[in-house]
BALOBA-1460 file (C-alpha; in Angstrom, 3 decimals):
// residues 303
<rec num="1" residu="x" x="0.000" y="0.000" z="0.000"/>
<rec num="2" residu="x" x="1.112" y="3.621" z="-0.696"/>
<rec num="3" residu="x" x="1.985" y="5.619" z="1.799"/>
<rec num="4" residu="x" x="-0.752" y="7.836" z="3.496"/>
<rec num="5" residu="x" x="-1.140" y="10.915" z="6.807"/>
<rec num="6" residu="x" x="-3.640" y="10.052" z="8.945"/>
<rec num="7" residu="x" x="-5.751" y="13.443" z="10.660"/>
<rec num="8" residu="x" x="-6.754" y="12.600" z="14.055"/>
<rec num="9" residu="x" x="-8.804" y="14.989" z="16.282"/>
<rec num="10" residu="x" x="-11.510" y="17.528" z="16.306"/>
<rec num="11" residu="x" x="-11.038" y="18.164" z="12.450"/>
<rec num="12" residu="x" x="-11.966" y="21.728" z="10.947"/>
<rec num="13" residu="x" x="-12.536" y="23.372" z="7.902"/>
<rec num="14" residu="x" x="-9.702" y="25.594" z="9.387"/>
<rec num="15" residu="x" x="-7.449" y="23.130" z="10.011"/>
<rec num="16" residu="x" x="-8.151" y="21.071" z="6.717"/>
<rec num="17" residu="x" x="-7.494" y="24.206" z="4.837"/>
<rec num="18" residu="x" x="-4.081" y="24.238" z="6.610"/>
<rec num="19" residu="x" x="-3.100" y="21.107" z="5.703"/>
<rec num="20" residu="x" x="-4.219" y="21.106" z="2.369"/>
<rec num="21" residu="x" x="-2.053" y="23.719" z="1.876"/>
<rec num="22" residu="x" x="0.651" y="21.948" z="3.436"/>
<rec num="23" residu="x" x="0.023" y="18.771" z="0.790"/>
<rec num="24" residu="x" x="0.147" y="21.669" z="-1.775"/>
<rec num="25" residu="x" x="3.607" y="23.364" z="-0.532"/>
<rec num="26" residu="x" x="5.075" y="19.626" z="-1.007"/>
<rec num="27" residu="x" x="3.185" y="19.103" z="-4.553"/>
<rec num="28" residu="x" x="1.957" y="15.853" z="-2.741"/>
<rec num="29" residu="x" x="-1.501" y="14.901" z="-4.340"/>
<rec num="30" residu="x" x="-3.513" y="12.145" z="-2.254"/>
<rec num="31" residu="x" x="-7.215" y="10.865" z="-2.572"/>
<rec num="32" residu="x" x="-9.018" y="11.096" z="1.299"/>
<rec num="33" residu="x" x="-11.603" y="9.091" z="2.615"/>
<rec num="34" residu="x" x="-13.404" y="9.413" z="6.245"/>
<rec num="35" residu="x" x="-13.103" y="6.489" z="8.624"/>
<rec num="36" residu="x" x="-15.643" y="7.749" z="10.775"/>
<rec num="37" residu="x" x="-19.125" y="9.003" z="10.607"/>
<rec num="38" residu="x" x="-20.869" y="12.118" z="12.211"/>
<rec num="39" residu="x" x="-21.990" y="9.989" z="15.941"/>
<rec num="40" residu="x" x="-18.447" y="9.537" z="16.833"/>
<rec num="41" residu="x" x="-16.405" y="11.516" z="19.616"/>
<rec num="42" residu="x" x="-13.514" y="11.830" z="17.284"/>
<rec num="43" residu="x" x="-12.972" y="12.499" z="13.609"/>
<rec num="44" residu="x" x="-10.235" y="10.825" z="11.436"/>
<rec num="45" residu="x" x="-9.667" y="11.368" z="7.572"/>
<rec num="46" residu="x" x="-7.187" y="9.191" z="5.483"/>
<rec num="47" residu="x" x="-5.253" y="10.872" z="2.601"/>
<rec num="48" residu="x" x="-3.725" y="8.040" z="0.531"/>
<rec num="49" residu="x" x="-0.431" y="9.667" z="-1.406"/>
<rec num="50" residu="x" x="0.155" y="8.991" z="-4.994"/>
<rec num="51" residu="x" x="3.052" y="10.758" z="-5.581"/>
<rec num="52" residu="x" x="6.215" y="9.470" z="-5.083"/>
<rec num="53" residu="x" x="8.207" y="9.789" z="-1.627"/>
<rec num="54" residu="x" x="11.712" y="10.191" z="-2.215"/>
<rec num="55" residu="x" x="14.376" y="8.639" z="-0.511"/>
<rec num="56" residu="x" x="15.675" y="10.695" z="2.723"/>
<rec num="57" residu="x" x="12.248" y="12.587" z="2.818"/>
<rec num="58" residu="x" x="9.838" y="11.270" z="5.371"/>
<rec num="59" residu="x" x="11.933" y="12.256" z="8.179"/>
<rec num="60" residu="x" x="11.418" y="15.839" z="7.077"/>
<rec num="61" residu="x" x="7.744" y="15.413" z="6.180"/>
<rec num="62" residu="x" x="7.120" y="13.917" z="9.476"/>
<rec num="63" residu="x" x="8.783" y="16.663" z="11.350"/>
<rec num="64" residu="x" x="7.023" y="19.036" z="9.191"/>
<rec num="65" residu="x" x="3.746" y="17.207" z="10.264"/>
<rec num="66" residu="x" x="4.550" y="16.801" z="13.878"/>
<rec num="67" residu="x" x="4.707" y="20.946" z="14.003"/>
<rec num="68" residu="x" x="1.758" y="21.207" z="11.752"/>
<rec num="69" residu="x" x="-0.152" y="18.992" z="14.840"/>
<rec num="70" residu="x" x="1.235" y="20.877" z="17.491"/>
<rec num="71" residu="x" x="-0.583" y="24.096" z="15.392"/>
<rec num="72" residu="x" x="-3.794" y="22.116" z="15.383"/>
<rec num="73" residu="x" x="-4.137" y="19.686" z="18.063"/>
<rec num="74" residu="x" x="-4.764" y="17.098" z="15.217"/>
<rec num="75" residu="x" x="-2.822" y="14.043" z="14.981"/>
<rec num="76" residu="x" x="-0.967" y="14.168" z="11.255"/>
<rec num="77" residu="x" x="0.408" y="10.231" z="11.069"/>
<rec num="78" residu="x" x="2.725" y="9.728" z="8.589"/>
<rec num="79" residu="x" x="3.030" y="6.225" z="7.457"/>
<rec num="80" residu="x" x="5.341" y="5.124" z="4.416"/>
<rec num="81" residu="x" x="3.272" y="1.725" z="4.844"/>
<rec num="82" residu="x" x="0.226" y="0.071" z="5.859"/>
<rec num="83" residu="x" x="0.380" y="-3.910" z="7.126"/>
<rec num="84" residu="x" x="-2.740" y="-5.351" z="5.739"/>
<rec num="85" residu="x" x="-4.974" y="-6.221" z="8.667"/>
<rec num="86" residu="x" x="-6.780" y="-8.999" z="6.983"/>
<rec num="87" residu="x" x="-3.699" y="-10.792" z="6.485"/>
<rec num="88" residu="x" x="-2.439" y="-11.645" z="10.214"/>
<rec num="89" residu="x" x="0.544" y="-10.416" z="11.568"/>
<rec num="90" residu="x" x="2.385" y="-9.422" z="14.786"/>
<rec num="91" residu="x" x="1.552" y="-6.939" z="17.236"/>
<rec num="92" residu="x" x="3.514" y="-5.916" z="20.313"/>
<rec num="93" residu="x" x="3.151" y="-3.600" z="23.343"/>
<rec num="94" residu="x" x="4.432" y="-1.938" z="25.900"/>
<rec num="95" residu="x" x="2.432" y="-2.154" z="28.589"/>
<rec num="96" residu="x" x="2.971" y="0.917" z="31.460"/>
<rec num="97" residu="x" x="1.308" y="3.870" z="30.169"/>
<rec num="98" residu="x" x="0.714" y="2.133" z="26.900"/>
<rec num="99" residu="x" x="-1.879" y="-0.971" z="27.740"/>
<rec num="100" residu="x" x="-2.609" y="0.519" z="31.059"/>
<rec num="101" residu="x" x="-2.726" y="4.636" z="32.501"/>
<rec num="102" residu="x" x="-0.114" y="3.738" z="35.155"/>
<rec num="103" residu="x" x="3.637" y="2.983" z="36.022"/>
<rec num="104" residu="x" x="3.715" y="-0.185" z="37.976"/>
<rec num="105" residu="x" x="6.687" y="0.377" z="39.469"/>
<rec num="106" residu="x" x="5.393" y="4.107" z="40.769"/>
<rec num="107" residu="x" x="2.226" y="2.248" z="42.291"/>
<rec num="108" residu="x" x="4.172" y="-0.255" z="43.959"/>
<rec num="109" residu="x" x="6.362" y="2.991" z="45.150"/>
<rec num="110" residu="x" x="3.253" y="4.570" z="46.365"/>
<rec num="111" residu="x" x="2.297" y="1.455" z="48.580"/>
<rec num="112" residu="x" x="5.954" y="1.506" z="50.404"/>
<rec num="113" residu="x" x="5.523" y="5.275" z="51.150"/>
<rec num="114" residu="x" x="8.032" y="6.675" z="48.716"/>
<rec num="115" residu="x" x="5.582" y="7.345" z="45.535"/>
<rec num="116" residu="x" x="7.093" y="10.637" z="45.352"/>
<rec num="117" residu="x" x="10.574" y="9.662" z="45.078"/>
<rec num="118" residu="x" x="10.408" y="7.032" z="42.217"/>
<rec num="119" residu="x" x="8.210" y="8.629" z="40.026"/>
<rec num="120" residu="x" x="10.493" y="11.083" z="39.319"/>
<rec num="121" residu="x" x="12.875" y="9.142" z="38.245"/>
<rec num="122" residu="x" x="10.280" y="6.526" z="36.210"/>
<rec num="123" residu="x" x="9.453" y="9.629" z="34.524"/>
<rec num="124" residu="x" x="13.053" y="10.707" z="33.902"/>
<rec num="125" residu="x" x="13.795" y="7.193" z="32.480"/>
<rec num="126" residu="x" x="10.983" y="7.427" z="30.455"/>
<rec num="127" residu="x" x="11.871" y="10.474" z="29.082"/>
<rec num="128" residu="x" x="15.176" y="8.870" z="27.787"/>
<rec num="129" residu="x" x="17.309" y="11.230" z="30.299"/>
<rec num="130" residu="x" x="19.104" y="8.096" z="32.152"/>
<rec num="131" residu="x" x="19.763" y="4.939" z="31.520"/>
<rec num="132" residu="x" x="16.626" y="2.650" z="31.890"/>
<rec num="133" residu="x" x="18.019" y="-0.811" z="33.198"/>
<rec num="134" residu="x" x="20.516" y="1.884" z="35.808"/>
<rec num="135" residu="x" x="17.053" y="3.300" z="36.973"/>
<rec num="136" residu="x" x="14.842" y="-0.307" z="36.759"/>
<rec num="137" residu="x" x="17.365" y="-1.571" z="38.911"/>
<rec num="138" residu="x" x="17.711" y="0.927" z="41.502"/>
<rec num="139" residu="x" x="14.002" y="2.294" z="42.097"/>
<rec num="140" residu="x" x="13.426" y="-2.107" z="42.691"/>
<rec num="141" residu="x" x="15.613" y="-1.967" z="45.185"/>
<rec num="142" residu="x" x="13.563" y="0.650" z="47.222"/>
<rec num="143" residu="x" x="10.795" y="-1.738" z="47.101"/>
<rec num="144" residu="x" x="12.447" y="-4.370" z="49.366"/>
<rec num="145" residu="x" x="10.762" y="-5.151" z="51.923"/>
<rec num="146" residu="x" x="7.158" y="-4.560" z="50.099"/>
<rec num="147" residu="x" x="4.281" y="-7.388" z="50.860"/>
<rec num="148" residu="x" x="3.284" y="-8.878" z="47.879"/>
<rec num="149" residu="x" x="-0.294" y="-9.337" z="49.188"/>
<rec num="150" residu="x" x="-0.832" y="-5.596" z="47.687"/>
<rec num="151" residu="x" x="-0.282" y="-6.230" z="44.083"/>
<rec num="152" residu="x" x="-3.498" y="-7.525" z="43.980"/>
<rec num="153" residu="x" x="-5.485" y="-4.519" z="45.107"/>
<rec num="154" residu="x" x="-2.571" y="-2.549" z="43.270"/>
<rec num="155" residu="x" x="-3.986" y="-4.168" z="39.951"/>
<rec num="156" residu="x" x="-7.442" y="-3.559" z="40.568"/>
<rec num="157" residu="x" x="-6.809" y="0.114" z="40.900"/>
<rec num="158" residu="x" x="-5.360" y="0.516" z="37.683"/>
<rec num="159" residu="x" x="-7.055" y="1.848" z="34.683"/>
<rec num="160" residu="x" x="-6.890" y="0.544" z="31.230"/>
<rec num="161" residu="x" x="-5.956" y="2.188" z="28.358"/>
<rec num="162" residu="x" x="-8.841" y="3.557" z="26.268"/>
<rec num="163" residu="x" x="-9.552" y="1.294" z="23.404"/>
<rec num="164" residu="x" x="-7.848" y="-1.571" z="24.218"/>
<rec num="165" residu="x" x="-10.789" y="-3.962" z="24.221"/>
<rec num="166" residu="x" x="-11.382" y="-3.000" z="20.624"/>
<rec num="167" residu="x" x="-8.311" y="-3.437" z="19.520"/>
<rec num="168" residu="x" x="-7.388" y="-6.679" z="20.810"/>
<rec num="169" residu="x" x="-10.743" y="-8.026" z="19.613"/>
<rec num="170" residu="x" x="-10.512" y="-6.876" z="16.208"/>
<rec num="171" residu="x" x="-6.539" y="-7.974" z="15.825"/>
<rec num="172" residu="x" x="-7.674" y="-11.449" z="16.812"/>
<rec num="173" residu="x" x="-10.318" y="-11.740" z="15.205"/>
<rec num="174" residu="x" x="-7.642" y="-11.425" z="11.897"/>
<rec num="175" residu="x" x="-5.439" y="-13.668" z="13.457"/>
<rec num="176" residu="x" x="-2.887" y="-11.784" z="14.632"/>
<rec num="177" residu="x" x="-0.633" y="-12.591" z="17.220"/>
<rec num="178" residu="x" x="-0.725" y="-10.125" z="20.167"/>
<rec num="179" residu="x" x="2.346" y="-9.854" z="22.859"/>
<rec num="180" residu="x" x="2.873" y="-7.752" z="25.751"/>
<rec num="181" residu="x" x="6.909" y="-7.005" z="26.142"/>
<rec num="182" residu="x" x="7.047" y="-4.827" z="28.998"/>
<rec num="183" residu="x" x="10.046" y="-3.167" z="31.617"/>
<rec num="184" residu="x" x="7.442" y="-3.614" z="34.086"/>
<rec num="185" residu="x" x="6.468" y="-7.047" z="35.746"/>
<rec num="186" residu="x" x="5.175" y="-10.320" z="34.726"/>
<rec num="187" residu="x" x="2.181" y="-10.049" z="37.580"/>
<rec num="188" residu="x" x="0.902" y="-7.724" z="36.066"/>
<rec num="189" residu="x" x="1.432" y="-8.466" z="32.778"/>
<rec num="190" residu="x" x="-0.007" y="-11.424" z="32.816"/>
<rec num="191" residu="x" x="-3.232" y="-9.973" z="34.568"/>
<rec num="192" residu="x" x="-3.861" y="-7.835" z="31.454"/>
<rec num="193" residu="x" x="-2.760" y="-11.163" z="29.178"/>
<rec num="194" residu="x" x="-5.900" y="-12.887" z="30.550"/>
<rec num="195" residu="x" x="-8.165" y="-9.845" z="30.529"/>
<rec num="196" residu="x" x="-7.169" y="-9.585" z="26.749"/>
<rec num="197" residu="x" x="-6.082" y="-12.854" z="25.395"/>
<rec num="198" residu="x" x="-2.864" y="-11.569" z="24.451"/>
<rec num="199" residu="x" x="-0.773" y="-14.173" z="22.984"/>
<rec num="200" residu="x" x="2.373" y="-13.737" z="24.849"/>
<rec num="201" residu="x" x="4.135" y="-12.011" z="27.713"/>
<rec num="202" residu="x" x="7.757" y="-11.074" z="27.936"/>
<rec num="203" residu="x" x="8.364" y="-8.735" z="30.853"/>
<rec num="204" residu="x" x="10.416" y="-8.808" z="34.081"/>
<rec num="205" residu="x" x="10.057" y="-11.429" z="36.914"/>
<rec num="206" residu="x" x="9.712" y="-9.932" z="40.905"/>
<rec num="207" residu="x" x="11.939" y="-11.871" z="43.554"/>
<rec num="208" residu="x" x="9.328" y="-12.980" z="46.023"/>
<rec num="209" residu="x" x="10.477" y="-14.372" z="49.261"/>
<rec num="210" residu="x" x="8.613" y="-15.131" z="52.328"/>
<rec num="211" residu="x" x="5.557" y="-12.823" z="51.097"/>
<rec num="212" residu="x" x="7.518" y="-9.503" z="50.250"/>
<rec num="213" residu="x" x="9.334" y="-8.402" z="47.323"/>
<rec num="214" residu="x" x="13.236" y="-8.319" z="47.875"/>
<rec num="215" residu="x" x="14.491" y="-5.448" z="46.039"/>
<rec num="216" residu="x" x="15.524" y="-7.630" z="43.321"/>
<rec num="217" residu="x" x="14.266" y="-9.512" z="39.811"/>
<rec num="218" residu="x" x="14.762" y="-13.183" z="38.494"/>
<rec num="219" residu="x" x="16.493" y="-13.132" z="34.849"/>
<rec num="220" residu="x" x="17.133" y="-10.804" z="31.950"/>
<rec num="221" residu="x" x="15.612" y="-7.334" z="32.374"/>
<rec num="222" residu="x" x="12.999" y="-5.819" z="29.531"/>
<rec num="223" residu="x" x="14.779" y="-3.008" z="28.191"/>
<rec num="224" residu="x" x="15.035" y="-1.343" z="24.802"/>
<rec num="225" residu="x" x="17.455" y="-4.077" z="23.376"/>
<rec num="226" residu="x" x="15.484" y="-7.158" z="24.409"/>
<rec num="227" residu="x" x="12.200" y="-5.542" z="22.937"/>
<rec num="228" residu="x" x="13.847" y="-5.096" z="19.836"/>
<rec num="229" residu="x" x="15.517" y="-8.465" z="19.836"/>
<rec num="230" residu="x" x="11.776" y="-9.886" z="21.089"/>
<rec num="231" residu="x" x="10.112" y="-7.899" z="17.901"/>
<rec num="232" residu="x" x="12.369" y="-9.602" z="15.490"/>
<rec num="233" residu="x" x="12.233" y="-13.385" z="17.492"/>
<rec num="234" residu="x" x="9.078" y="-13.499" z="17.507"/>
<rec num="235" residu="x" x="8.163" y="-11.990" z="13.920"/>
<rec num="236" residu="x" x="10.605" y="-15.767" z="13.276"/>
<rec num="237" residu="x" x="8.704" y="-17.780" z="14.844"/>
<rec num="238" residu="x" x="5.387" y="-16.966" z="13.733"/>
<rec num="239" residu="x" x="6.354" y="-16.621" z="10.165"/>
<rec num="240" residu="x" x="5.440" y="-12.980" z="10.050"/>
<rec num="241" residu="x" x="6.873" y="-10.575" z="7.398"/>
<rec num="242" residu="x" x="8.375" y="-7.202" z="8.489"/>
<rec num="243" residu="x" x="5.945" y="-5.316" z="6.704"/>
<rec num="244" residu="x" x="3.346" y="-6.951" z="8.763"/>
<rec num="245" residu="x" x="4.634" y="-5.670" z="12.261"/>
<rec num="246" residu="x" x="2.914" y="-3.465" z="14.715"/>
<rec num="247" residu="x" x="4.837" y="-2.119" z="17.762"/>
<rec num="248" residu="x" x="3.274" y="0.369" z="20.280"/>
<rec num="249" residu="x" x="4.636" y="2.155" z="22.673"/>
<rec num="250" residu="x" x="5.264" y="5.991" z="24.586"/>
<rec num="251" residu="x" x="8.767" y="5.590" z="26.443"/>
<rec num="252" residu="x" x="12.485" y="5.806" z="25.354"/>
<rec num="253" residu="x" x="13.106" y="2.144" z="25.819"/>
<rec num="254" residu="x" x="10.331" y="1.413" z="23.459"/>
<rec num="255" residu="x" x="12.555" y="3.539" z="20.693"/>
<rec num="256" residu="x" x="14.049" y="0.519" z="18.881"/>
<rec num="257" residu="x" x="11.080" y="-1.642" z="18.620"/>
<rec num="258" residu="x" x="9.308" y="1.063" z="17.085"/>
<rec num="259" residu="x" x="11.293" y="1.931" z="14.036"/>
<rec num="260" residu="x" x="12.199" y="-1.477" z="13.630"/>
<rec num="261" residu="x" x="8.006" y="-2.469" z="13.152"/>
<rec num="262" residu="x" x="6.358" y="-1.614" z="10.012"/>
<rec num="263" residu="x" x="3.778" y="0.454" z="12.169"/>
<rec num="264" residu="x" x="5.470" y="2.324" z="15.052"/>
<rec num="265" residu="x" x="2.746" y="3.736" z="17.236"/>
<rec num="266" residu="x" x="4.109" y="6.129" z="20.162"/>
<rec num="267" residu="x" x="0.649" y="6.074" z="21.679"/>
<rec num="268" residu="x" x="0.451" y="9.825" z="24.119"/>
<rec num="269" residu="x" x="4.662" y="9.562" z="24.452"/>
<rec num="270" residu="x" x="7.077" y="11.478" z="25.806"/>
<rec num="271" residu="x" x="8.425" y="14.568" z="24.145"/>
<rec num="272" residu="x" x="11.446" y="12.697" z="22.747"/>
<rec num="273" residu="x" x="9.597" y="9.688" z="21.321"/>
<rec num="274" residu="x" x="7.251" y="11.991" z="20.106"/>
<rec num="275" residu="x" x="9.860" y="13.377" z="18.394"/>
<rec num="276" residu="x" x="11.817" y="9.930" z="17.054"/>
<rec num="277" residu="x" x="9.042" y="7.756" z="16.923"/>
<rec num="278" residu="x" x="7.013" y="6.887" z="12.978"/>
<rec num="279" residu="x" x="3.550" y="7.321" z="14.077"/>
<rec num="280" residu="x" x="3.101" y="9.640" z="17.580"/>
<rec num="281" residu="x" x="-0.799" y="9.268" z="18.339"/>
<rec num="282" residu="x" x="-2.088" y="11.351" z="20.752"/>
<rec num="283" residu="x" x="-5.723" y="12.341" z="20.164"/>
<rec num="284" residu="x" x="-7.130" y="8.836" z="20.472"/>
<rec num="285" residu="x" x="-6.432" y="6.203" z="22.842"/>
<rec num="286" residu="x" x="-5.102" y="2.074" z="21.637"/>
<rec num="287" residu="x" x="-8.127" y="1.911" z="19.063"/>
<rec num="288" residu="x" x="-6.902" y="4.408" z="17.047"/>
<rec num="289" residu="x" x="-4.250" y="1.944" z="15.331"/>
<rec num="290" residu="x" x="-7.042" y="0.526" z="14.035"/>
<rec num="291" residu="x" x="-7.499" y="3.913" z="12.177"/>
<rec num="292" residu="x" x="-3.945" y="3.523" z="10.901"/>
<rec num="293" residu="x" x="-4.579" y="0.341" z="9.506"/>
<rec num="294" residu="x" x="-7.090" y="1.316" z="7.162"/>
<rec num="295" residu="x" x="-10.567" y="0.581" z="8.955"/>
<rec num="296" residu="x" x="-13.141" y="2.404" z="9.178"/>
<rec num="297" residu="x" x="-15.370" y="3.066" z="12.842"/>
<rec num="298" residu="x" x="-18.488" y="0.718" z="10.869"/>
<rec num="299" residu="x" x="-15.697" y="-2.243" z="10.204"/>
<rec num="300" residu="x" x="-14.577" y="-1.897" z="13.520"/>
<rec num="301" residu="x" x="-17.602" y="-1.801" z="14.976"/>
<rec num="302" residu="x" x="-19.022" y="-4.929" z="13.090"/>
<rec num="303" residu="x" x="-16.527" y="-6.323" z="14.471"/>
């Protein structure tokens, strides 16, 4: 498929002047179609581009785009692609602030007393300002000491991410494989896993012993690198082509994975991965990638 923008918001006249003006300035001509009808909250309008992108160009196009949205409040997605969602594929996420409106890690912080204090630097990690696995492994270690009988009511208080339940549905129900690769913890994860039916987790293990969490995690930690290297694994073993990859995600260590997956979401990111991140979403919550790929709010709601 040709590559396409995606608008995204409370779409004007205004602001389709603007960017029709924009698609002028570039000589870019596109056909548009809209994906949603008049009852829904949110508007989105697919240009499909027939001209030619040249090599080297996107980047500038999508920074061009990225201002034009700060302007409007409009999402302007870029895509040089579209996987075909009838076909099956593979889709991963992150899941703190991406599957679910919370930082684990923060709301584990907040029952030990020091909420405060590792948020800040969650949020500085996040923001790609220190190392993640330096900061994973030293905000843990201020949970020592923590009863594991609260992760229960610590998962209960946690709010999904809007759209999630459509999304999942309508991904499975084209056969795609779903995973969850997370820096946060397998508890967790696979808590949202069954809510979902997520195909796979991948995310780091808590060191439980005699009821309380120890400071400390069991194996390999879920950083940048191993998402990447888990995006490209598990593409092998479920046959899946490149150009049929989703990856989602708002944090720094979510980076690689998306510009390594033929749709890189970075769903309500951080400034940075705003920045270096294909596809930054932020008027919609996880059913908008549905947009992305092509359906329309009647085909998704058929579904």
């Amino acid at each position: 498929m040709s590559a396409s923008i995606t608008l995204i918001g409370d779409i004007t006249s205004s602001s389709l002047s603007l960017f029709q003006s924009w698609l002028d300035k570039h000589q870019i001509e596109a056909t548009n179609k809209r994906l949603t009808n008049d009852q829904d909250p949110i508007s989105v309008i697919r240009y499909d581009i027939s001209t030619p992108i040249e090599d080297g160009k996107p980047e500038a196009l999508r920074s061009e785009l990225l201002t034009l949205a700060d302007t409007t409040g409009i999402d302007h997605v870029f895509q040089m692609q579209t996987p075909d969602i009838k076909a099956g594929g593979l889709a991963v996420f992150d899941m703190d602030s991406t599957l679910i409106k919370a930082e684990v890690m923060d709301e584990l912080a907040v029952e030990m007393g020091i909420g405060e204090q590792i948020s800040a630097v969650t949020a500085s990690a996040m923001r790609g300002e220190i190392d993640f696995t330096e900061s994973f492994v030293q905000r843990l270690s201020l949970l020592n000491g923590l009863s594991s009988d609260v992760m229960d009511s610590v998962y209960e208080r946690i709010v999904h991410m809007d759209g999630i339940a459509p999304l999942m549905k309508v991904l499975h129900h084209f056969g795609w494989n779903t995973a969850i690769l997370s820096g946060g913890f397998t508890y967790f994860a696979d808590r949202v896993q069954h809510d979902y039916g997520m195909t796979e987790v991948h995310a780091n293990v808590l060191e439980i012993e005699n009821g309380a969490l120890t400071g400390r995690h069991i194996g390999p930690i879920v950083d940048a690198k191993r998402k990447q290297e888990l995006l490209a694994s598990l593409a092998m073993k479920y046959d899946v082509l490149n150009g049929q990859t989703i990856a989602c995600g708002d944090g720094a260590n979510d980076l690689l994975m998306l510009n390594d997956a033929a749709l890189g979401v970075a769903l309500h990111a951080k400034p940075i991965v705003r920045q270096q991140a294909p596809c930054p979403m932020s008027q919609m919550g996880l059913d908008g990638v549905l947009y992305l790929l092509g359906l329309t709010s009647a085909e998704i709601a058929s579904i």
